[in-house]
KETOR-190065 format. One line per field, with one value per residue (C-alpha): residue in one letter; x, y, z. Coordinates in steps of 0.2 Angstrom, whole numbers, always signed. Example, Ala and Ser with C-alpha at 12.3 -4.5 7.8 and 13.67 -1.06 7.14 Angstrom:
// KETOR-190065
code	a;s
px	+62;+68
py	-22;-5
pz	+39;+36
END
This chain:
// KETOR-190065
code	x;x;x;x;x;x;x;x;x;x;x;x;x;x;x;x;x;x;x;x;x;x;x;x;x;x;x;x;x;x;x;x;x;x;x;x;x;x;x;x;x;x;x;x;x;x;x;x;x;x;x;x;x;x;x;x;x;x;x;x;x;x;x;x;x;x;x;x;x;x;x;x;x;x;x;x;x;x;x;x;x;x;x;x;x;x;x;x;x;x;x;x;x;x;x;x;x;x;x;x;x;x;x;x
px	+214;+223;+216;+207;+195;+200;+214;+211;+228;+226;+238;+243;+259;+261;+275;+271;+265;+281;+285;+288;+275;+256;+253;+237;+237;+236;+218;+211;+217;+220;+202;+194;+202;+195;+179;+181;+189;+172;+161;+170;+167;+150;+147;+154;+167;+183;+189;+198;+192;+182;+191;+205;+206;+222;+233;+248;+266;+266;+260;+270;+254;+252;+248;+230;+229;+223;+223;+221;+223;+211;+222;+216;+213;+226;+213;+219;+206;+209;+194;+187;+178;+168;+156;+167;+173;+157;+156;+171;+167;+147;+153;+171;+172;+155;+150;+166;+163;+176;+168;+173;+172;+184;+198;+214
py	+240;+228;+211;+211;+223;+220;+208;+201;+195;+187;+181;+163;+165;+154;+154;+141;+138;+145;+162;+178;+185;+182;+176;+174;+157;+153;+163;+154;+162;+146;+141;+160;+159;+142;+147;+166;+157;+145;+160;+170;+154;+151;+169;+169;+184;+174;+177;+189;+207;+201;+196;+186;+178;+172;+168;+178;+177;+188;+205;+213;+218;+203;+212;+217;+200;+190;+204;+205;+217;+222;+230;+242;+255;+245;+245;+234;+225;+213;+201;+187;+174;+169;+179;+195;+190;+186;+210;+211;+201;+209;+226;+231;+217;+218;+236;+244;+248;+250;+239;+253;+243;+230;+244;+244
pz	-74;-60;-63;-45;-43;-23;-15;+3;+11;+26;+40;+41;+53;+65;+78;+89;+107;+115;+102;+112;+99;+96;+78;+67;+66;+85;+83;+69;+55;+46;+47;+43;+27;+21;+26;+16;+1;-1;+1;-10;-25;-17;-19;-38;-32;-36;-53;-66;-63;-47;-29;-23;-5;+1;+14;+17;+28;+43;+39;+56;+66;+77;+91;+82;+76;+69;+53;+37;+24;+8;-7;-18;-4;+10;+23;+38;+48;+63;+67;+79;+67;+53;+56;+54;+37;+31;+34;+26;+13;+9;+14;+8;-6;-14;-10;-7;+9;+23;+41;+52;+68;+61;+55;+64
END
């Protein structure tokens, strides 16, 4: 058994204003993941054999970003706000269901 049932990376790169590249950051990233970290505690999903949440270097899609990737199953999702990671979180981290309109 891995020690998380399900590992959320999500994309905290940020380039700068002037970078030939998009990068996460630049779309909120930063602040999507603060907000998915306390859910996840709020929620009681962070833990030993439950869920990690956590930020993560450039994952190399920038383009789609921002993006984030959920480990087991190395589903890749790009998304717009809170309220998209609050899906991810009910449907692929709790149920174990893929949010098919997030997947890149």
């Amino acid at each position: 058994m891995s020690y998380y049932q399900r590992h959320l990376f999500m994309c905290t790169n940020d380039r700068g204003e002037d970078a030939e590249r998009p990068s996460c950051n630049m779309c909120g990233s930063e602040r999507v993941l603060k907000h998915a970290k306390q859910r996840a505690k709020e929620m009681g999903l962070a833990g030993e054999g439950k869920v990690r949440i956590q930020r993560s270097g450039c994952l190399d899609r920038c383009e789609e970003g921002p993006v984030c990737v959920v480990y087991p199953e190395g589903v890749w999702y790009t998304y717009v706000d809170e309220f998209d990671i609050d899906e991810i979180i009910d449907s692929h981290l709790v149920n174990g269901k893929p949010v098919e309109r997030l997947k890149i």
